[in-house]
N, C-alpha and C positions, 0 to 999 in steps of 0.2 A: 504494500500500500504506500511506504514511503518511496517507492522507486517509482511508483506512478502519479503521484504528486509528484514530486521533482521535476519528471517530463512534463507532465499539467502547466507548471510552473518555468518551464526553461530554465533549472538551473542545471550547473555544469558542476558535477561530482568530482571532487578532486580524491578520495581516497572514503572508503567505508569501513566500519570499525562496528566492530561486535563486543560490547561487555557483558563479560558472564556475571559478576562480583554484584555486590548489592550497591545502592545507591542511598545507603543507609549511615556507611560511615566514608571518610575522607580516604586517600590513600590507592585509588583504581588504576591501576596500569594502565589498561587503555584509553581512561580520561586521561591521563597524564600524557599519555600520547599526541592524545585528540588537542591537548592545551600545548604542546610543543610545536607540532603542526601551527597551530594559528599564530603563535607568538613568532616561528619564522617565515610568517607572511605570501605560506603556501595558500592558505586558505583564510576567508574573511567573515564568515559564516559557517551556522551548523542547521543540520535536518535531520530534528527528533519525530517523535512520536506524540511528546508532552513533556513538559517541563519538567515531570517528577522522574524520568529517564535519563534526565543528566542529572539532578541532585536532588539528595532528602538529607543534607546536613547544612548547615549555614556555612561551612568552609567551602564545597564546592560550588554551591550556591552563589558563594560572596566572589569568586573566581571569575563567574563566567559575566556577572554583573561589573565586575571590577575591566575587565577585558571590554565591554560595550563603552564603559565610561572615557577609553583611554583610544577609544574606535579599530583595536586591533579584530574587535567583532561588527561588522558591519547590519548583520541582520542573523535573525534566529527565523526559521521556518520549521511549524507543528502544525499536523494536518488538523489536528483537535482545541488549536487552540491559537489565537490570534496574538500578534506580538508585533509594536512599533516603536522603533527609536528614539521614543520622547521621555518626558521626566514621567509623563501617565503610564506609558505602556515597560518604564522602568520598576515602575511603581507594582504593576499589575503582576509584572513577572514575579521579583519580590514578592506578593502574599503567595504566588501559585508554590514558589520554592517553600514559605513557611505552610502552606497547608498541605504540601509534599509531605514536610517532617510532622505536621500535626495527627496525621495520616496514619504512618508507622508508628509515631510513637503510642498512640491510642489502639492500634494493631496487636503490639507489643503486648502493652499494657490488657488487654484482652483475653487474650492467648497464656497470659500467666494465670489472670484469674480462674479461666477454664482450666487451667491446669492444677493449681491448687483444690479447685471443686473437687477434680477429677481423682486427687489424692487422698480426698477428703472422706470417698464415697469406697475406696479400697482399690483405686482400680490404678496399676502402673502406666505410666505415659509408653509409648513407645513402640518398639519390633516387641514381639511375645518369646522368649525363652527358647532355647533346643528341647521339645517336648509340647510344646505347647502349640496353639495358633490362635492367632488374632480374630477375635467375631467382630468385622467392620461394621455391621450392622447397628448391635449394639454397642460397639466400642470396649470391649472387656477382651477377656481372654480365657480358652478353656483348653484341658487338656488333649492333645492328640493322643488318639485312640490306637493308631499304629504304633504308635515309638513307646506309651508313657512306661510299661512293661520293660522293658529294655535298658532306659534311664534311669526307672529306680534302682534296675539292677546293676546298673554301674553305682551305684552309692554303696548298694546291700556287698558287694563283693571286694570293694576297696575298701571299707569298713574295717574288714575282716584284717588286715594287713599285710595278704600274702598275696594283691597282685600291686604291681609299681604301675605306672599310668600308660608308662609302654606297652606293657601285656594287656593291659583293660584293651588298650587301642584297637592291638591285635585281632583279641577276641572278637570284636562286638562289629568290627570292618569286616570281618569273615561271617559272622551273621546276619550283615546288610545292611545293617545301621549306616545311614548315611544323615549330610547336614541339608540344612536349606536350600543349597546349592549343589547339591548333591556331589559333595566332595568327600572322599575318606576322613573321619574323624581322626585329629593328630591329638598331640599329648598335652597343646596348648589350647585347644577347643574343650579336652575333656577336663582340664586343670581349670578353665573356666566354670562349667559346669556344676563343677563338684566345690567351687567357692562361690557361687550365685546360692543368695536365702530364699532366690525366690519358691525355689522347690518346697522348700518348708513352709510357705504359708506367708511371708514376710518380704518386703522389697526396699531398697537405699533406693531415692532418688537425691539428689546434689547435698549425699554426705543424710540424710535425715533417712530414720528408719520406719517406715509405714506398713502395718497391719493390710494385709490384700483382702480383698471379697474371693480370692480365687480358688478351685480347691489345689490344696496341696498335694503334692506328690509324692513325700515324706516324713516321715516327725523331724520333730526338731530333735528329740534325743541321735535319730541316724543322724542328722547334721551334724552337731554337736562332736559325734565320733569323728569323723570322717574329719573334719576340721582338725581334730588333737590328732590323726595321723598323718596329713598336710604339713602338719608344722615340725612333726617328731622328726617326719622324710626332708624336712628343708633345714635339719642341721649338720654341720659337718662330718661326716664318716669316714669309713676306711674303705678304696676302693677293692672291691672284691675283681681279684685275676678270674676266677671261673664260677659260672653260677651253677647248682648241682641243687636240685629239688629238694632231696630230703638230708643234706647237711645240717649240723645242728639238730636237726629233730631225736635221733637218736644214739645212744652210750651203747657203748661194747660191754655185752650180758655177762662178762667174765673181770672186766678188770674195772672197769666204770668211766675208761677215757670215752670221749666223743667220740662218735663216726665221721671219718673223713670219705671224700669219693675223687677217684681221677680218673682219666679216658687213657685206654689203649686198646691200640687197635680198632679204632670208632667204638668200641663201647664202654661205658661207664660202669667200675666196679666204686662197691663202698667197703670200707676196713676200718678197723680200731686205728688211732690214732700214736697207739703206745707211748704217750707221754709219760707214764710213772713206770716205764720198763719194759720187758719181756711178756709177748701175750698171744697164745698161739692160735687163736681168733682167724677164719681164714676168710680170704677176699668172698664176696657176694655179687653178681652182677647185676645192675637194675633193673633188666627185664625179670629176671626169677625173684628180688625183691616185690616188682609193684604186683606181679601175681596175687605173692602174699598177701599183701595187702588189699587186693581184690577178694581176697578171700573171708579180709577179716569182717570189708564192706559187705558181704554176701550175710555174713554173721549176724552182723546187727542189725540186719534187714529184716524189716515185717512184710509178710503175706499181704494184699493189697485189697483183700476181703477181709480180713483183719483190721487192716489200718481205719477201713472205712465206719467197722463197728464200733471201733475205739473214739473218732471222730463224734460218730451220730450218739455215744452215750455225753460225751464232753457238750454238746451241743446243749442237748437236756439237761447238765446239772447247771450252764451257764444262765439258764432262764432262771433257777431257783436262786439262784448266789445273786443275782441284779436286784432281787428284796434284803439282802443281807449289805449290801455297798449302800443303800441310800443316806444314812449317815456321813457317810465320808463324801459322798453327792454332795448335800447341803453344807461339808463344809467347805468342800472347793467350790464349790459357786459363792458363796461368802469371801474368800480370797479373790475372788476374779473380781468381782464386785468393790472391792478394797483397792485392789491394784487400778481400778476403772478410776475411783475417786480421785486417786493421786495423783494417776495422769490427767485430769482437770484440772485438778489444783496448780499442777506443772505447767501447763500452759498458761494460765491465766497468771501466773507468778510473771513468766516469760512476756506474757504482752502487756504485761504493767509493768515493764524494766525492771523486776526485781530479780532478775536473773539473767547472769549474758547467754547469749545462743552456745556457745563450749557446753557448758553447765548442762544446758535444756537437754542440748543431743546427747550428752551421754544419758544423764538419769532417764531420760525417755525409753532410751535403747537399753537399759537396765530392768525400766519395770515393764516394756513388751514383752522381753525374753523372760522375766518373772510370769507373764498373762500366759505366754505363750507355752510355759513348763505346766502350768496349773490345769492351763483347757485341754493336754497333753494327756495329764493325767484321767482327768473327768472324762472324754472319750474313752480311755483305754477303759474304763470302769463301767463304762454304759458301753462298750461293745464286748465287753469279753470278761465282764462279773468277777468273780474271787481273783486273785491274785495267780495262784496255781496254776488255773486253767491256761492259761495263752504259754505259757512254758510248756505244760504239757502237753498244748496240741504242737507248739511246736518240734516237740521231742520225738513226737508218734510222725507229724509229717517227715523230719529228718530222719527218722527210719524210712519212711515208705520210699525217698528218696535216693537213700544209698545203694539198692540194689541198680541204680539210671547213672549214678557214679561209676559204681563200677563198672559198668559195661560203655558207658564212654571214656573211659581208659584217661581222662584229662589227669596228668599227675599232681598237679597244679591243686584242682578242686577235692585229692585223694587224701593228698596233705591237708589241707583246711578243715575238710570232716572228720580225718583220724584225732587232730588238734582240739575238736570241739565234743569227740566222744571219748576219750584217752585220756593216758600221761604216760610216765616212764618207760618212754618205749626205748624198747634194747633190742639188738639181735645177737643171739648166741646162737654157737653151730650151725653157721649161716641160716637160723628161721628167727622170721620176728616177732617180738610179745611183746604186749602192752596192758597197763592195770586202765581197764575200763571204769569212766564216771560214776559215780551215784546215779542211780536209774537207769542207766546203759548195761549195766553188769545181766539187771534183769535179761534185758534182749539177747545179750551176749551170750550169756547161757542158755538161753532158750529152756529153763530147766523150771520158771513160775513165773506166772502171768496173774497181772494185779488182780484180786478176788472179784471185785465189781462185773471187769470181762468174761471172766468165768461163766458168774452169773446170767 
């Protein structure tokens, strides 16, 4: 449209210039251009669109006014807006540049407001999380139904401490987890991931910590972990020459040194270490080691008609224990209610200057994660009654489990479970033995099953 004005008009284009930048603050390259050009007397004039196109600040503004004054600008041409060389149409230009900036700056001021509402009401500004997506409609955010599965489980297994961010990587690229862009997720995407609260129900915008409407994809107690092992992995160590699965994990059954492992010949045996001397202990190699251990996974594996019985009675005593928890109900909604007060009281201290912003954003962020421990609690109590239970079902699913362990051979997740049902494992006369947990022993033996099951 301005190239057909110009022709409309006979004027002779000496050069066209495109500004990306905003015209909001001083400082535009290509104005800076465009005012070098006219100041070496290539050009005498300019052909905008509208005045608020060269300027919304009084610096640029006072530039192109100061240049008409001193006749190095001989005429402005806008297809939208009329302009003549007199002290009037001096004048004119002047308010169009001030109601340029009157413009943006009431724009500005707009756009915060709806943005505060919009934090007000739980909802985070912005792109929506890896996991999540944006409902443009209504402007919120909910979780994606393909990934959310996948994401938690990056929490729930780096939790645990036995994969580093590389492995997660691995894992979860070869299950097809991919990003928004559909790029393999690297070890700075998922190290993102795993320090974003938004998972947990909670979001930082510019430094302040706000409560979301959204649901969660985690507790905060998994956050919480996952966090203390971020930080334990981001101090100094020793770099390790070879990584060997089950190093550390077990003592030689005869002398009590560690188990060390090396490679020869591509494969990996494990031996006593003999640090406190002579130990006739002999080499193992790890394929006939994870056997074992496949084996011990087979052990403490329930039946899967079994498991299911033990579930559906857990199910039933959970309905009766939800009348035995309402006590402890009414007094954590009494805590939440308490913590609600005082962050009123915190604010209102805050908008009556009686406290600087430092002050506010911490205790603020001190008593959410206090609200956010307490409502933590109160659901786990109204979904899963007595204390017991959600251990127990856990304990019954992580049997039904192990037998889908063992038979995906991961050594990775073989170690994690032997870790979580175990202790002093040793191998002596190259076989391995381990004293199984409290409540695992039952399984382990397979030799009494709790009375109630019976029943």
């Amino acid at each position: 449209m301005i190239k057909e004005f110009a022709v409309k008009e006979k004027l002779e284009i000496v050069t066209s210039l495109c500004e990306a930048k905003t015209a909001k603050q001083p400082g535009r390259t290509v104005f800076g251009e465009m005012l070098r050009i006219i100041n070496s007397g290539k050009a005498d004039g300019i052909l905008a669109w509208h005045p608020d196109r060269l300027a919304r600040n009084p610096i640029d503004g006072g530039q192109i006014i100061y240049l008409v004054d001193t006749g190095k600008i001989n005429s402005l041409k806008f297809p939208t807006f009329w302009f003549e060389n007199t002290p009037q149409g001096k004048f004119m230009l002047n308010i169009a540049f001030g109601q340029s900036k009157y413009f943006i700056d009431n724009l500005s001021e707009n756009v915060k407001r709806g943005l505060r509402q919009k934090l007000r009401r739980g909802e985070c500004p912005g792109r929506a999380p890896f996991g999540y997506l944006n409902d443009l409609k209504n402007h919120t955010m909910f979780i994606d139904k393909t990934k959310h599965k996948l994401v938690k489980r990056i929490f729930e297994l780096y939790a645990t401490g036995e994969y580093p961010l590389k492995v997660l990587a691995e894992k979860f690229n070869d299950l097809g987890l991919r990003t928004q862009s559909n790029s393999k997720l690297s070890v700075s995407v998922l190290q993102s991931i795993l320090k974003n609260p938004f998972y947990s129900g909670v979001f930082k915008y510019n430094g302040e910590l706000h409560e979301g409407k959204h649901e969660p994809m985690i507790t905060k107690k998994l956050f919480d972990e996952v966090q203390t092992i971020m930080q334990n992995r981001g101090r100094p160590h020793k770099i390790k020459k070879h990584e060997y699965i089950f190093c550390s994990l077990m003592k030689c059954g005869s002398c009590g040194c560690y188990i060390t492992a090396e490679r020869q010949k591509g494969h990996v045996y494990y031996r006593c270490t003999k640090k406190i001397g002579t130990c006739e202990e002999k080499y193992i190699r790890e394929e006939a080691l994870a056997e074992q251990l496949k084996e011990v996974l087979q052990k403490v594996s329930l039946p899967d008609d079994l498991g299911e019985q033990m579930l559906a009675k857990l199910d039933n005593d959970a309905e009766s224990n939800k009348q035995a928890s309402s006590a402890l109900v009414v007094a954590l909604e009494g805590q939440i209610t308490a913590i609600k007060g005082k962050m009123d009281k915190l604010l209102d201290s805050h908008l009556d200057s009686t406290i600087d912003k430092a002050d506010y954003l911490t205790k603020k962020e001190k008593l959410l994660n206090q609200k956010m421990v307490a409502e933590g609690k109160l659901k786990e109590i109204n979904n899963k009654g007595a204390n017991w239970l959600e251990p127990m079902r856990e304990f019954i699913l992580s049997s039904c489990e192990a037998k889908k362990i063992a038979r995906a051979g991961d050594l990775n997740e073989i170690r994690t479970f032997l870790k979580n049902v175990g202790s002093n494992f040793t191998v002596k006369g190259k076989k391995f033995e381990f004293l199984a947990k409290r409540g695992w022993r039952i399984f382990a033996e397979k030799t009494l099953y709790p009375t109630w099951l019976r029943d």
